[in-house]
C-alpha positions in Angstrom: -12.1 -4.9 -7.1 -9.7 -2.4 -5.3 -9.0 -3.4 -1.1 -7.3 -1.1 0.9 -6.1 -2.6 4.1 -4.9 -0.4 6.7 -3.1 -0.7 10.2 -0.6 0.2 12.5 3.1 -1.1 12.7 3.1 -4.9 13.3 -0.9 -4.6 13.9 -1.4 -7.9 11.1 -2.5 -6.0 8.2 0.2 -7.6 5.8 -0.4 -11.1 7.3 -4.1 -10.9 6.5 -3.9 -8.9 3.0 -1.7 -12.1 1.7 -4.9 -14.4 3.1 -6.8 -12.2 1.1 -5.1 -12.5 -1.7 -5.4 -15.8 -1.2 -8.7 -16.7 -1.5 -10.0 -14.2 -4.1 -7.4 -15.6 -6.9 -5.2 -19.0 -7.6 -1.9 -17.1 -7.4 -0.9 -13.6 -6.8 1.5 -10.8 -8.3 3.1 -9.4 -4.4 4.6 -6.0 -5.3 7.1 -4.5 -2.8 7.7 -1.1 -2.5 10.8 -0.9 -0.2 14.1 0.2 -0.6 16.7 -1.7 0.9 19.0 1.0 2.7 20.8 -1.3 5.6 21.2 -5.0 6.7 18.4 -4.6 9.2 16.0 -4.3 6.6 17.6 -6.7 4.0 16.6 -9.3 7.0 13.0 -8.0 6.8 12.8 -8.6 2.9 14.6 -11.9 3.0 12.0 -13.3 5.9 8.6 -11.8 4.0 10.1 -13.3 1.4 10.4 -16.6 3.2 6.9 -16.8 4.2 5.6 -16.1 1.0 7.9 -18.9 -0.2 6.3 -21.4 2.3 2.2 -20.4 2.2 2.2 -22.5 -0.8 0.7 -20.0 -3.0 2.3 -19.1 -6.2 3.7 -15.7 -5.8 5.9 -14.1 -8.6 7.3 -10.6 -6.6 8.3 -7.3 -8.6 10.4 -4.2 -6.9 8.9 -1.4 -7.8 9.7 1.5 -5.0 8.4 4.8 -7.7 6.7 3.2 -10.8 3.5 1.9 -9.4 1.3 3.5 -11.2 3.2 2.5 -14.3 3.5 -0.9 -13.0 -0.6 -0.8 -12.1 -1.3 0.2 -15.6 0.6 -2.7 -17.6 -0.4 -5.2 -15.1 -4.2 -4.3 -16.0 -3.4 -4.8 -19.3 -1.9 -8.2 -19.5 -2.7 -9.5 -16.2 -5.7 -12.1 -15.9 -6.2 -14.4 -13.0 -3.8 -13.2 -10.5 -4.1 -10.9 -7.6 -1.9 -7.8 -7.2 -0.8 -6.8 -3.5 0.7 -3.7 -3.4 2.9 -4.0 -0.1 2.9 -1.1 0.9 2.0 2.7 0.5 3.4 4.7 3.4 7.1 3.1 1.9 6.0 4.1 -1.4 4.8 7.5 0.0 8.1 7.5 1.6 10.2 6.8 -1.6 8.9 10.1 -3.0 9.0 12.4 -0.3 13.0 11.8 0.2 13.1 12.1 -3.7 11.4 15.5 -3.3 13.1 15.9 -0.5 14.6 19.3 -1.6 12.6 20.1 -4.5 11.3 23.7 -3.7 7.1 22.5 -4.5 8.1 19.0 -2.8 4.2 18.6 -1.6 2.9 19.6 -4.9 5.3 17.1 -6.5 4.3 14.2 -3.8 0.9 15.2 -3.8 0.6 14.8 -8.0 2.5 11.5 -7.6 -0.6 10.2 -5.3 -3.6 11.6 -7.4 -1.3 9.9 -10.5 -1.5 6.5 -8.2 -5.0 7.3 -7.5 -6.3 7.2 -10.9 -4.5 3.9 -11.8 -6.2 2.2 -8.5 -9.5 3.5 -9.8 -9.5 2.1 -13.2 -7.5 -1.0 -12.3 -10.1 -3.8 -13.6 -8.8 -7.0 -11.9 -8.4 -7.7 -7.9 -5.9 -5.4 -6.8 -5.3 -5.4 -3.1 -3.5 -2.3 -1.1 -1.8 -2.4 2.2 -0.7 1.2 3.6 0.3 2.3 7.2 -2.8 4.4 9.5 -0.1 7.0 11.0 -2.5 9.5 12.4 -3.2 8.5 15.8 0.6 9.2 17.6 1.6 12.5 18.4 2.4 15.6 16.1 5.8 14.5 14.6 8.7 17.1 16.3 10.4 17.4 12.5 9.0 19.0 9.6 9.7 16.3 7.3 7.8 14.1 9.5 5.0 16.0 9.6 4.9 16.5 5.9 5.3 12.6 5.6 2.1 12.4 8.7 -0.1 14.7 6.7 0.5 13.0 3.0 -0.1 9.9 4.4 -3.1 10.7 5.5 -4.2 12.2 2.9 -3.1 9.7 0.4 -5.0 7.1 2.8 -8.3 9.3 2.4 -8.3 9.6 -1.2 -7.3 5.4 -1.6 -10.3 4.6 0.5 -12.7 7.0 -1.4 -11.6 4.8 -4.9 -11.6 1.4 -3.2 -14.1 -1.3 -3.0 -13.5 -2.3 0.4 -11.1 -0.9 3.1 -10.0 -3.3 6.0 -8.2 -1.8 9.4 -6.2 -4.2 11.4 -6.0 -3.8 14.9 -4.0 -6.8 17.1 -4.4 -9.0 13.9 -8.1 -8.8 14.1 -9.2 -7.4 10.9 -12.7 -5.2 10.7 -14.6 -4.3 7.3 -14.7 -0.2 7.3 -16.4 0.7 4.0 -19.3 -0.8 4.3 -19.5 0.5 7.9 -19.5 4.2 7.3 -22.0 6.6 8.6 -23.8 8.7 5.4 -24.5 12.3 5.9 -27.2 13.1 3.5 
């Protein structure tokens, strides 16, 4: 079963994806997306780290900033009995727009690297939960890369939610079921 859980900046939506994880399986494969470009953010890793380290739930963590969908694929292979988190998207997303950054069909590029992450999410047979950033509700970014980031995220966010089982939105650490929520037109 594929989660997506969604959320603004600090809104909880890591904090309750780990509980998740924690009571669909007996120990969990975390997989962290970031890239570790400054000291500030080093800090941020090492205390995520930390709490991981002292929930008491066995957590083996892989890096894996561009290969997901590599890394989704041989984990549904040989993986049985353990959660994979997937912490989280938007950095993922991120990763691959500054890779693309001056790559002439950047947004093609991007956009095949999602629908490549999209079909490994979809067949992925074990629990498999996904944390990504909702970055739609702020202002139109004044910088073209950030609006290229605004509008891939969003769509990348779309497209996860249409393959996942469940998708979860975090507001003030309160988290609300969405999926099964949604309004049909017929």
């Amino acid at each position: 079963m594929a989660v997506l859980v969604t959320g603004g900046a600090r809104s909880g939506k890591s904090a309750f994806a780990e509980k998740l994880a924690m009571h669909r399986c007996q120990r969990g494969i975390y997989i962290a997306t970031s890239h570790i470009y400054d000291e500030e953010m080093r800090e941020r890793v090492g205390l995520h780290q930390q709490m991981r380290q002292r929930s008491g739930f066995p957590w083996e963590t892989k890096e894996e900033p561009y290969a997901l969908r590599a890394c989704l694929e041989q984990l549904n292979e040989s993986n049985e009995g353990s959660v994979v988190l997937v912490d989280c998207l938007t950095l993922w997303l991120t990763n691959w727009l500054l890779h693309y950054e001056d790559a002439s069909d950047e947004i093609a590029c991007v956009t095949a690297q999602i629908e490549e992450l999209v079909e490994a999410v979809s067949s992925y047979s074990g629990q498999l939960i996904l944390v990504t950033n909702e970055v739609g509700d702020g202002i139109v970014p004044e910088y073209r890369l950030g609006r290229q980031f605004r509008d891939l995220a969003g769509r990348m966010n779309q497209r996860m939610a249409e393959v996942c089982q469940q998708v979860f939105l975090v507001t003030v650490g309160i988290p609300l079921e969405l999926k099964s929520r949604a309004y049909k037109l017929e």
